[in-house]
N, C-alpha and C positions, 0 to 999 in steps of 0.2 A: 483506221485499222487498230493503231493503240486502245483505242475508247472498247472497240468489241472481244478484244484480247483482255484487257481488264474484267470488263464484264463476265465473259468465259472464265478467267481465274477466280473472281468473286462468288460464281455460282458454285463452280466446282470446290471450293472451299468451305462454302456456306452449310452442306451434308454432312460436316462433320463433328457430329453429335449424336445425341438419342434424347430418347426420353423416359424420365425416369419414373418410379414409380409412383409418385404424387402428381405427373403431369407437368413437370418441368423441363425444359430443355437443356442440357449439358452437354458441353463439349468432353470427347472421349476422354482425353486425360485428366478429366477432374471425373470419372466414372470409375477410371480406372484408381485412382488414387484416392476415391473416398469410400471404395467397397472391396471386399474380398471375393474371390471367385468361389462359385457353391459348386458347381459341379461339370463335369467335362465340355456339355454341353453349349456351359455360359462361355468356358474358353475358346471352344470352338466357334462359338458366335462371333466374340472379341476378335479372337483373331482374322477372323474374315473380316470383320468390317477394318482391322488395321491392316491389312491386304488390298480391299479396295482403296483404302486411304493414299498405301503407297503407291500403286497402279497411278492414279489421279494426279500427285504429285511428281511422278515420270513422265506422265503426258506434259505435263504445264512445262516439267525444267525444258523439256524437249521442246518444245511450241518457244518458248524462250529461246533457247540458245538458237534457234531455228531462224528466227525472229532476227535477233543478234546480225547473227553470220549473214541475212539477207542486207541488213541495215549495213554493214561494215565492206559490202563486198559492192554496193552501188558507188558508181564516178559520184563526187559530189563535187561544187566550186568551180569557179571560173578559173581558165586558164591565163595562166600569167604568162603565155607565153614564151617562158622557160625548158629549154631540152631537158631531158635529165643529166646531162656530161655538165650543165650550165651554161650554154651557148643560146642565144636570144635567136 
């Protein structure tokens, strides 16, 4: 379950870039930081793909914490025994 959860994070991670114009792959904050925006268009671009970006990264915290709370809410360990007052 972890190993396909990874997986799942790695791919959805993995889209987030583009390509530029010599045919190289960048990741968006080095696109965003090595160009200026030319016209409404390109923002409007940008910003959608930083839209889906955070879309993507809500799924994942979610599927996470998801994850979490199901790990943290299973019995786990052998029983000692033990009442909770501490009476055997």
């Amino acid at each position: 379950m972890v190993d396909s959860v990874a997986a799942e994070m790695t791919s959805e991670g993995s889209a987030a870039g583009q390509v530029n114009g010599r045919g190289k792959h960048i990741a968006n904050g080095e696109a965003v930081a090595s160009s200026h925006v030319d016209s409404s268009g390109e923002l409007d671009r940008r910003l959608a793909a930083v839209e889906r970006l955070v879309k993507v990264h809500d799924r994942t915290i979610k599927r996470a914490l998801d994850l979490a709370a199901s790990y943290l809410n299973e019995p786990r360990g052998k029983s000692t025994g033990v009442s909770p007052e501490g009476e055997p």
